[in-house]
Backbone as a ProteinNet text record, in pm:
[ID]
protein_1_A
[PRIMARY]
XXXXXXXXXXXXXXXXXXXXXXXXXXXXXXXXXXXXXXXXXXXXXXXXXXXXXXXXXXXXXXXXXXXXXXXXXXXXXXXXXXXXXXXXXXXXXXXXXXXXXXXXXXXXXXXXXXXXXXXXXXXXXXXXXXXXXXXXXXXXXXXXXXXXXXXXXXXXXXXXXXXXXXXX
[TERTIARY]
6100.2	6028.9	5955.5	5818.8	5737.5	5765.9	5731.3	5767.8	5620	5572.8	5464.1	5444.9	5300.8	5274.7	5199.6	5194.2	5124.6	5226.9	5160.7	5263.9	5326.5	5418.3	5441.4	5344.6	5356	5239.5	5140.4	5100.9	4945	4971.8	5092.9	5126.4	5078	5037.6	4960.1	5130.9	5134.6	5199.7	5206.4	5227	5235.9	5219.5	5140.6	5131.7	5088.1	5099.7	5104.4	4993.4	4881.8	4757.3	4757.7	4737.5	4757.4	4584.9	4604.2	4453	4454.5	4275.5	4298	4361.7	4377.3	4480	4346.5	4463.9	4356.7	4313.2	4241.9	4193.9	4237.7	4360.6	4456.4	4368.6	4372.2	4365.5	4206.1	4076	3963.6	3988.6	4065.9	4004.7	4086.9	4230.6	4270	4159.1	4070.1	3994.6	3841.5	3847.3	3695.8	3742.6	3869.1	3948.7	4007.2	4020.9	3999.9	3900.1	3795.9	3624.8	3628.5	3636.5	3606.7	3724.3	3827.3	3895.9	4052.5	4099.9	4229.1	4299.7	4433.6	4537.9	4630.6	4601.2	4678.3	4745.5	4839.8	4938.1	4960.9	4925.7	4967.6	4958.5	5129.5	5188.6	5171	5139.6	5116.6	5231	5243.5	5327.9	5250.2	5268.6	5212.9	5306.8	5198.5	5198.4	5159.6	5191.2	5119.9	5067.1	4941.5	4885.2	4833.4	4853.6	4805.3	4691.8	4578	4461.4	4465	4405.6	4388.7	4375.8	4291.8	4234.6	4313.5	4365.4	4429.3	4538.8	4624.5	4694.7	4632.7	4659	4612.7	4689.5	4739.4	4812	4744.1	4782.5	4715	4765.4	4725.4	4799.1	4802.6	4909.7	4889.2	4978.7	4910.7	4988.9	5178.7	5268	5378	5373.3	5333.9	5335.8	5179.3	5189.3	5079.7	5064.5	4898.1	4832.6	4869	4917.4	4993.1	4932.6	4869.1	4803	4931.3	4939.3	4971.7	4905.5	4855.8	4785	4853.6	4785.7	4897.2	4760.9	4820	4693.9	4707.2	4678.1	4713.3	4729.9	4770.2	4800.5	4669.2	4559.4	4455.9	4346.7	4388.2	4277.6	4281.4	4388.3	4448.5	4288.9	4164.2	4085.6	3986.1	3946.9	3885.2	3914	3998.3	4028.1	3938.7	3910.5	3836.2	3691.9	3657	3548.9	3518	3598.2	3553.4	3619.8	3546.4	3596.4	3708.2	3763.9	3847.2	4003.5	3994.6	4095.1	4136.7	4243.5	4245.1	4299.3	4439.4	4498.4	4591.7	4654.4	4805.6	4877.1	4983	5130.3	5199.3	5283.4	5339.1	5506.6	5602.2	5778.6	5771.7	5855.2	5941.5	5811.2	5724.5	5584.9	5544	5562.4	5490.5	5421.3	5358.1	5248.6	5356.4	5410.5	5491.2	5454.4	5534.1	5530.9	5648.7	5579	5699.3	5713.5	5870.9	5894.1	5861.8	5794.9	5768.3	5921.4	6006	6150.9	6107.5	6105.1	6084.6	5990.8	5825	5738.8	5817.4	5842.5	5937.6	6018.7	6128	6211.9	6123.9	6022.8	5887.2	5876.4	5844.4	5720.7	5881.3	5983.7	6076.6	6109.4	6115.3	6200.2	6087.1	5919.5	5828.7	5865.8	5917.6	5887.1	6064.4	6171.6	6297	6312.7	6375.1	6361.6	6539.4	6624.7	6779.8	6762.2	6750.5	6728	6882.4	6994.7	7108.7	7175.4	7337.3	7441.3	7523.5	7453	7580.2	7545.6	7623	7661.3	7595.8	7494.9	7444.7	7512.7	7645.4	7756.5	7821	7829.5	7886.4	7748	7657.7	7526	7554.4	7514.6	7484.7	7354.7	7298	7179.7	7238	7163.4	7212.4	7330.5	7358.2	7458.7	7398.9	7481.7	7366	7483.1	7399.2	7459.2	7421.9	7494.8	7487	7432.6	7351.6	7300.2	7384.4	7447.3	7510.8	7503.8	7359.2	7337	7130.2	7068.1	6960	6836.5	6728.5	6691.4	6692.6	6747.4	6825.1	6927.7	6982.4	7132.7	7146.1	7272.3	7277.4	7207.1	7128.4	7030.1	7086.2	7038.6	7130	7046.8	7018.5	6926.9	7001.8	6900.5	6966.5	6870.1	7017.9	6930.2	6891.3	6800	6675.2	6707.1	6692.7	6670.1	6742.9	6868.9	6898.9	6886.9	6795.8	6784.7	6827.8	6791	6930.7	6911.3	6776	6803.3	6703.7	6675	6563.4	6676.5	6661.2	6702.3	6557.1	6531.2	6484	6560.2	6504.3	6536.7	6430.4	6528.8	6447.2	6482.3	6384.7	6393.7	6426.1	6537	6579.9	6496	6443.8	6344.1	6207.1	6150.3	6022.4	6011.4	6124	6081.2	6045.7	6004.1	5911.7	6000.3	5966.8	6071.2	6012.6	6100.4	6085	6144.5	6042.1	6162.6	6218.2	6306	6405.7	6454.9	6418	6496.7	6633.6	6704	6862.6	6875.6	6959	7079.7	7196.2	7215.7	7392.4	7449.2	7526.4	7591.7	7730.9	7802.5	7965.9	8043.8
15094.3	14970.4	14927.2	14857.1	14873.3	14678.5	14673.6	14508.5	14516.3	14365.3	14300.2	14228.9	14221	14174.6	14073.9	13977.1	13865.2	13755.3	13644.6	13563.5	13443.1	13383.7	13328.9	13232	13182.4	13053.5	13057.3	13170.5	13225.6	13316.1	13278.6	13307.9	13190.4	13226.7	13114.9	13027	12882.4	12806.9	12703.9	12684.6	12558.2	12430.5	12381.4	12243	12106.3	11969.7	11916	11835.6	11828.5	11716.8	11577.9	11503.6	11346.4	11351.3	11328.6	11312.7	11180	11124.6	11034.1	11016.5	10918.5	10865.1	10929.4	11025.5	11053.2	11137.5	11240.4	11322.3	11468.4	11441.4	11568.9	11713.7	11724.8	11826.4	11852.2	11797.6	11805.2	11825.6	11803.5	11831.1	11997.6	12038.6	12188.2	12249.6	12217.4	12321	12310	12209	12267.8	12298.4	12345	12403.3	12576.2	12615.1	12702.4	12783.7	12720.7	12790.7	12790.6	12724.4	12818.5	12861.8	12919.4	13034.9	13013.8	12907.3	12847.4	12849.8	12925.9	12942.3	12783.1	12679.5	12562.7	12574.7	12510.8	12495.6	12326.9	12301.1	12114.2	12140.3	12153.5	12189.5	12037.4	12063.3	12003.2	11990.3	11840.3	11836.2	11796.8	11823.4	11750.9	11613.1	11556.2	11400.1	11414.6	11299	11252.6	11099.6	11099	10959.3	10930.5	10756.4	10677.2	10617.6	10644.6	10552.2	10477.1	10413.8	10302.8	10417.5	10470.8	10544	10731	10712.9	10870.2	10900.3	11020.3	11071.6	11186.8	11235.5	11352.6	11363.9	11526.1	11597.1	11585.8	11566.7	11614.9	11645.7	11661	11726.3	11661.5	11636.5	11551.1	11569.1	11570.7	11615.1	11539.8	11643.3	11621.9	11544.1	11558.6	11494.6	11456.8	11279.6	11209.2	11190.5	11252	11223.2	11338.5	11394.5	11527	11685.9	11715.7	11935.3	11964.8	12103.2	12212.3	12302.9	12332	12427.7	12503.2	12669	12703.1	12848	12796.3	12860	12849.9	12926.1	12937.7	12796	12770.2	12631.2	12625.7	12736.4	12656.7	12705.8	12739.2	12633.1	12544.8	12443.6	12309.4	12249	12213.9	12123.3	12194.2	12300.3	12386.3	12322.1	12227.1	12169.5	12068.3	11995.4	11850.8	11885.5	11922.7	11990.2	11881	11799.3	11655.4	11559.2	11412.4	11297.9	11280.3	11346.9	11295.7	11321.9	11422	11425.4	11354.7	11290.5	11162.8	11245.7	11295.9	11376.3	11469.7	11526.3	11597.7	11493	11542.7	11488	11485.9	11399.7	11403.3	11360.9	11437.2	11398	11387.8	11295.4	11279.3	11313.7	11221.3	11283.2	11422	11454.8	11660.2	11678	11702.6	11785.4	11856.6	11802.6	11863.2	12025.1	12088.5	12231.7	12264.1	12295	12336.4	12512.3	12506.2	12623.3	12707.6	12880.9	12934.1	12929	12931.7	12948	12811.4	12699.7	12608.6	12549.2	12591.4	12615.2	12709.2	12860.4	12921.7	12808.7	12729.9	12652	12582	12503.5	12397.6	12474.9	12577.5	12656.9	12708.7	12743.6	12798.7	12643.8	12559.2	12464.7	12367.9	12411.1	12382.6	12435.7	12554.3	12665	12637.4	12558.4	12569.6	12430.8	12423	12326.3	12251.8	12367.9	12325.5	12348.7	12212.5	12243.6	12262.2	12160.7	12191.4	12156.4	12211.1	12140.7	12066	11906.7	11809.8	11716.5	11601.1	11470.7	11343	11281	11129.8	11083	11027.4	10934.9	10981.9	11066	11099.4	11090	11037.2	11042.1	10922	10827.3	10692.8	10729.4	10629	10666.8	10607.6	10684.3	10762.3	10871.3	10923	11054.3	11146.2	11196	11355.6	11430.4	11483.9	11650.8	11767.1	11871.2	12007.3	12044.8	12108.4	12123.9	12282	12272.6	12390.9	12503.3	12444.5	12567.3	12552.2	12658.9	12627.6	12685.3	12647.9	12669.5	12617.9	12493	12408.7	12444.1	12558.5	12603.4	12610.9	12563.7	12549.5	12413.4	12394.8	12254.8	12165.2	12107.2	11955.4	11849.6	11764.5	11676.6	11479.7	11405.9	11307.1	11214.8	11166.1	11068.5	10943.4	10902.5	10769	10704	10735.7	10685.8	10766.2	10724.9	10749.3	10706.9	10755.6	10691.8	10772.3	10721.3	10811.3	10973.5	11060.8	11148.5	11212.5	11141.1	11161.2	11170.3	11210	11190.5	11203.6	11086	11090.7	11152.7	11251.6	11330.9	11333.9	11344.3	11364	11446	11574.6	11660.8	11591.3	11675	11604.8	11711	11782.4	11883.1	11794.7	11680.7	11661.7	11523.6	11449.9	11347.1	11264.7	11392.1	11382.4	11377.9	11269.9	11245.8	11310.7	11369.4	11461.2	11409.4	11388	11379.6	11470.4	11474.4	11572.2	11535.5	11606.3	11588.4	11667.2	11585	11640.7	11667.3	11787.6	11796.1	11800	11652.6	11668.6	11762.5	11850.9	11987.6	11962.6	11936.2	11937.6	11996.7
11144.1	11117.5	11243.7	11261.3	11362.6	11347.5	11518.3	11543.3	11491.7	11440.1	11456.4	11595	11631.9	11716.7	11715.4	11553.2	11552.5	11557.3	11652.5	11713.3	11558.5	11594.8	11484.6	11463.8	11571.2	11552.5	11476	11466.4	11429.2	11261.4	11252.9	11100.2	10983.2	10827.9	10739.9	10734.7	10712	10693.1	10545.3	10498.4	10397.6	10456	10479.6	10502	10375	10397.3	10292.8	10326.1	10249.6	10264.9	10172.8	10227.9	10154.8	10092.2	9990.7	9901.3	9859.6	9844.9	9788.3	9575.2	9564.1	9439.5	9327.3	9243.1	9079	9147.1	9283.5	9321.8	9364.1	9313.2	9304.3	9302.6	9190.9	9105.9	9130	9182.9	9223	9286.5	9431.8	9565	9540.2	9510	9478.9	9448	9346.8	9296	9374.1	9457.9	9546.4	9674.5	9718.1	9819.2	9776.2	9677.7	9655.1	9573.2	9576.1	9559.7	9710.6	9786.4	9992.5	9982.5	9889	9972.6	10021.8	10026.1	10045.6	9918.6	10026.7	9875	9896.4	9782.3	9729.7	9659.7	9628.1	9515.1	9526.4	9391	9311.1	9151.1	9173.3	9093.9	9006.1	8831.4	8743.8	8607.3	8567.6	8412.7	8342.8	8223.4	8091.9	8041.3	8029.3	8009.3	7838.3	7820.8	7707.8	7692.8	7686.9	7721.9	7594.6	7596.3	7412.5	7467	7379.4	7354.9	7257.4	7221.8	7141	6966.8	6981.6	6888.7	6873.1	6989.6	6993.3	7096.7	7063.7	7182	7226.5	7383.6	7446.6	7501.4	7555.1	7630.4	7769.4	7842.9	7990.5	8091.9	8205.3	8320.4	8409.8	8486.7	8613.7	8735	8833	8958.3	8977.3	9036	8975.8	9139	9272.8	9402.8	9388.3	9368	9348.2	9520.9	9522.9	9664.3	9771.5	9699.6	9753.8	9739.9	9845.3	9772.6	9892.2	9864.3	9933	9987.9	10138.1	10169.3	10232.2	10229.7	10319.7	10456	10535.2	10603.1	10750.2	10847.6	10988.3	11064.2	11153.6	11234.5	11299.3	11353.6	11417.5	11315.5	11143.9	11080.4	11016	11089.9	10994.1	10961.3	11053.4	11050.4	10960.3	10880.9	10808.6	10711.2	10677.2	10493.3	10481.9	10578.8	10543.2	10511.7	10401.5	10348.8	10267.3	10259	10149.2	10189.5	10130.1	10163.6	10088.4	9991.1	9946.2	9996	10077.3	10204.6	10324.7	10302.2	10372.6	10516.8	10536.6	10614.8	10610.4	10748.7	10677.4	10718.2	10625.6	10593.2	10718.1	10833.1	10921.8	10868.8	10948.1	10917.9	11078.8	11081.2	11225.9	11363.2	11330.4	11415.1	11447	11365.5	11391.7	11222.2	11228.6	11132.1	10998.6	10873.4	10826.3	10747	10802.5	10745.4	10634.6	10529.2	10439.7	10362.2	10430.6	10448.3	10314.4	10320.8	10184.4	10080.6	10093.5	9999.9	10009.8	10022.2	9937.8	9875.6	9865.5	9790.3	9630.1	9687.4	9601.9	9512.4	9523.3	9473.4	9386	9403.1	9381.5	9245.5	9231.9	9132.4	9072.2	9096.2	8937.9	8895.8	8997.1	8963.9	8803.9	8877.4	8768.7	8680.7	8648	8517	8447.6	8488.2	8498.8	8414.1	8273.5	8213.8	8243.3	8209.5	8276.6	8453.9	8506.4	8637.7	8711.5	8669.2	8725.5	8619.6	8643.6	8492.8	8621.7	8595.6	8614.7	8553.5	8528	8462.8	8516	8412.3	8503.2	8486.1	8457.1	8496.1	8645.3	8684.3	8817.9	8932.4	8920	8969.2	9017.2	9182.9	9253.1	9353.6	9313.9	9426	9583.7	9664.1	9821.3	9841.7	9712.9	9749.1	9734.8	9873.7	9896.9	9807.4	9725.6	9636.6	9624.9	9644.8	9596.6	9458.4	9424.6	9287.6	9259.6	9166	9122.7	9082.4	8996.2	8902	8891.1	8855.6	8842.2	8965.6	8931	9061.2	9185.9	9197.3	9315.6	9353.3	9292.2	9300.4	9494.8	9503.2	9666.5	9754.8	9705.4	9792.2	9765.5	9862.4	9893.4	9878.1	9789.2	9747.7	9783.6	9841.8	9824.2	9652.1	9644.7	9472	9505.4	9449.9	9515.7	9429.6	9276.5	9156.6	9077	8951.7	8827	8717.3	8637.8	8484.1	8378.6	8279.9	8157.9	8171.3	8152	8173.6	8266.6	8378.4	8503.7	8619	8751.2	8867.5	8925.8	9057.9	9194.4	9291.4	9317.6	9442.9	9556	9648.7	9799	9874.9	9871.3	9921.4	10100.5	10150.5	10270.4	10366.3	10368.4	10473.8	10488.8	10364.2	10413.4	10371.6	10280.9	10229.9	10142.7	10022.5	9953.8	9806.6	9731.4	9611.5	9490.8	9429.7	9264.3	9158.7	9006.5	8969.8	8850.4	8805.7	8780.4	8636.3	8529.6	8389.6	8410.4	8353.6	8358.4	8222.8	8202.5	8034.9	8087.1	8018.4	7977.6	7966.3	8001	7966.9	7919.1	7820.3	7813.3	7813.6
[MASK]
++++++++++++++++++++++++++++++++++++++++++++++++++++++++++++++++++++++++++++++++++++++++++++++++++++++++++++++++++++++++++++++++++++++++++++++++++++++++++++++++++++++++

């Protein structure tokens, strides 16, 4: 096996860009027409009009893209106004690690996300998720409702939320 000799630094990263509100899903797609691999990951909604219902899609981290791309071409994204900045944790530029992008995208496609009980659920307890694609992670709970959890991912901050099944 041959070492690489490209420095880490200079490896593509995941970083998180704050967009402006409702501009989700536009600014992803005129960021990857120049060429940047994003990910803003989307649920289906269902919204009432007066006159009709529609299915639609909507960013699951509101104000939130994912880019992922070398550290000195962070400033190559602001290709539009509708990019406000990156995302900062604990004053440094937040980077989020690929296994947890990974987690992000089964955990999208993953309808039983963990088997535990919203009666044993208080918000500010950090828990182990058992089963699922969280299996192992340690999530703190923000918010419990009958069959939702708020979670906060404790690496960046950033709250999810989470359909639960009862399992008996």
């Amino acid at each position: 096996m041959q070492e690489s000799n490209v420095p880490l630094t200079n490896l593509p990263k995941w970083f998180v860009l704050v967009v402006k509100t409702k501009r989700e899903k536009q600014v992803a797609e005129i960021l990857e027409r120049h060429g940047f691999e994003i990910y803003c990951p989307v649920k289906k909604e269902i919204r009432q009009w007066s006159d009709r219902k529609k299915v639609i899609e909507v960013p699951v981290f509101q104000n939130y893209l994912f880019v992922r791309l070398k550290e000195s071409d962070r400033d190559t994204v602001f290709i539009t106004s509708h990019i406000k900045k990156y995302l900062y944790w604990l004053g440094k530029v937040a980077i989020v690690r690929d296994v947890e992008i990974a987690v992000i995208k089964e955990w999208m496609t993953n309808d039983n996300i963990c088997n535990i009980k919203s009666s044993h659920l208080q918000k500010g307890k950090v828990i182990t998720i058992e089963k699922g694609a969280f299996k192992d992670k340690e999530a703190t709970i923000h918010e419990v409702r009958k069959n939702e959890l708020k979670l906060v991912l404790n690496g960046l901050g950033i709250v999810l939320l989470a359909k639960i099944r009862d399992v008996a």
